[in-house]
C-alpha positions in Angstrom: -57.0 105.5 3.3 -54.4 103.2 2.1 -54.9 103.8 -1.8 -54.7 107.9 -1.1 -51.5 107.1 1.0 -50.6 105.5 -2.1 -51.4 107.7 -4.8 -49.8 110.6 -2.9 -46.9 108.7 -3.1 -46.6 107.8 -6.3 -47.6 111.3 -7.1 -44.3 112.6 -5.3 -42.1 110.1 -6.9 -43.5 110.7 -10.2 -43.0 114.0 -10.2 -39.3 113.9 -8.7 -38.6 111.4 -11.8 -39.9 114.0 -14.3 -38.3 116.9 -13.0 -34.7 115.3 -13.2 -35.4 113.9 -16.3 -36.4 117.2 -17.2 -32.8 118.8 -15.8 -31.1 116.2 -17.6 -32.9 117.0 -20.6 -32.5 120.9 -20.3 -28.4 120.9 -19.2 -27.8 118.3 -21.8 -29.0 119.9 -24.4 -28.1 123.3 -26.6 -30.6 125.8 -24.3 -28.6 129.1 -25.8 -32.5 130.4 -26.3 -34.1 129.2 -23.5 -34.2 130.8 -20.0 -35.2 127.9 -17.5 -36.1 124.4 -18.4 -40.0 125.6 -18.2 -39.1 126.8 -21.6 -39.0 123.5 -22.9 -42.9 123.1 -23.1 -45.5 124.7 -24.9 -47.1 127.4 -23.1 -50.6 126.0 -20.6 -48.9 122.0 -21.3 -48.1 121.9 -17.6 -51.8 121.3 -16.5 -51.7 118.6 -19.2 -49.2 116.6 -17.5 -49.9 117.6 -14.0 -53.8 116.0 -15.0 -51.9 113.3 -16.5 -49.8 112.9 -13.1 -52.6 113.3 -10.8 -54.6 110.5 -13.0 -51.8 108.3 -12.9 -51.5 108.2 -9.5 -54.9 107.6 -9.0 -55.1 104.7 -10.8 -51.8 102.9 -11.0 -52.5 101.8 -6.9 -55.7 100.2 -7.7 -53.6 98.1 -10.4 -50.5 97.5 -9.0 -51.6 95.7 -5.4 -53.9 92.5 -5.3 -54.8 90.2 -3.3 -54.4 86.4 -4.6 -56.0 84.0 -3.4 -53.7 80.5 -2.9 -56.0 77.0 -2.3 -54.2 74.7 0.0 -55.0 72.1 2.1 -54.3 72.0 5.7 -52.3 74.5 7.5 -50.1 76.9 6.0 -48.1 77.0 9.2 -47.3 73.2 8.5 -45.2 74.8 5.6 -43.3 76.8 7.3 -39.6 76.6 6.9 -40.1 76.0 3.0 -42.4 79.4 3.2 -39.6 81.3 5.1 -36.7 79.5 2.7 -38.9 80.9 -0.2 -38.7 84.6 1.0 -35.4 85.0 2.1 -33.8 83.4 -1.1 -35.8 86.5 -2.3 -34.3 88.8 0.1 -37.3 89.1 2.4 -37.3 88.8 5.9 -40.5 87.7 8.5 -41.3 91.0 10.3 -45.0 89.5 12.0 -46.1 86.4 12.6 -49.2 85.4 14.5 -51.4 82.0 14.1 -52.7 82.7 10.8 -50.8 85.1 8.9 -46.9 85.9 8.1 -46.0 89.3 7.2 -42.7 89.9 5.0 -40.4 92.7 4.2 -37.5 92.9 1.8 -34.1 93.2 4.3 -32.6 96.0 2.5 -34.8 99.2 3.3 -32.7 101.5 0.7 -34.2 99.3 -1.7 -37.7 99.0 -0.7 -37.6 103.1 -0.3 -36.0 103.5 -4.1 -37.9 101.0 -5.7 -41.5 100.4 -4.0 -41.5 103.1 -2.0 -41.7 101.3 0.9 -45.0 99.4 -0.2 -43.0 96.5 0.0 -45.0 94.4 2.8 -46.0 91.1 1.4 -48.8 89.5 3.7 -50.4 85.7 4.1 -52.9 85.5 5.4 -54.1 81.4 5.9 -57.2 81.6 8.5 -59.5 80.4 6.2 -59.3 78.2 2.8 -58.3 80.0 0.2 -55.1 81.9 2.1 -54.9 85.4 0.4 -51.4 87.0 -0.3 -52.0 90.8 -1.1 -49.0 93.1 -1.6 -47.4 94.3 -5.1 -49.1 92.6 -7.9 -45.8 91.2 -9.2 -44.7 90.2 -5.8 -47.7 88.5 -4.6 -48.1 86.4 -7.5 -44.7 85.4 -7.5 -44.8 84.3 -3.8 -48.5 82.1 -4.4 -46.2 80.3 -7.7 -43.5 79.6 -5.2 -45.8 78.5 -2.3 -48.2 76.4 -4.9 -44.8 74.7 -5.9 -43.9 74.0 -2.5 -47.5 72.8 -1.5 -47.4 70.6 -5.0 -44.2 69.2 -4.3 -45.1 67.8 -0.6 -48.1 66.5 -2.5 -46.1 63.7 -4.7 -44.0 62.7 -1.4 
């Protein structure tokens, strides 16, 4: 259910990101012989790039999100402060916590609607050996660097 959630979304955004491009395109340009900015494209193109949107958004969600997995031992929850220093130096804030997982969120939600469309939950879960982060793919492997870091640093203490 998630991923549909997903692709409808990026579906939607996709869309609205082609269509002002496409304004911008159309009122920017010399349109003396065009009636409407459909006139830009070659007549039966739109079911082209509406097959090309739809496939997009079908895929891009199944790319974009992972789950990493992050070895540590001991407790996660030993960790933390550093953890929570980690994500608030990158603007995130702890929205859930129970006794073996953190949730994240970035702080600014006009952000995290304009540019991850609100997909921006960043989750830890450490009940078992390997914890797994899952969220955005570039998010959630930049969080397990920063948290291997912080687990390989209290190491050589």
């Amino acid at each position: 259910m998630k991923h549909l959630i997903r692709s409808v979304k990026y579906f939607i955004y996709i869309a609205i990101i082609f269509c002002i491009l496409v304004a911008i395109i159309y009122y920017l340009s010399d349109h003396s012989n065009t009636n409407s900015p459909l006139d830009l494209f070659k007549e039966g193109s739109w079911w082209k790039m509406l097959l090309f949107f739809v496939a997009f958004s079908a895929v891009y969600p199944l790319v974009g999100y992972q789950k990493k997995e992050l070895y540590h031992n001991g407790n996660l929850k030993d960790y933390r402060q550093q953890i929570l220093e980690l994500f608030e130096n990158a603007r995130y804030q702890l929205v859930d916590e129970g006794n073996d997982y953190f949730k994240f969120r970035l702080k600014n939600r006009v952000t995290a609607v304009l540019t991850k469309m609100s997909e921006d939950e960043i989750t830890i879960d450490f009940s078992e050996n390997p914890a797994i982060i899952s969220g955005l793919r570039k998010d959630a492997l930049r969080f397990a660097r920063g948290i291997d870091y912080i687990l390989s640093v209290e190491k050589e203490q």
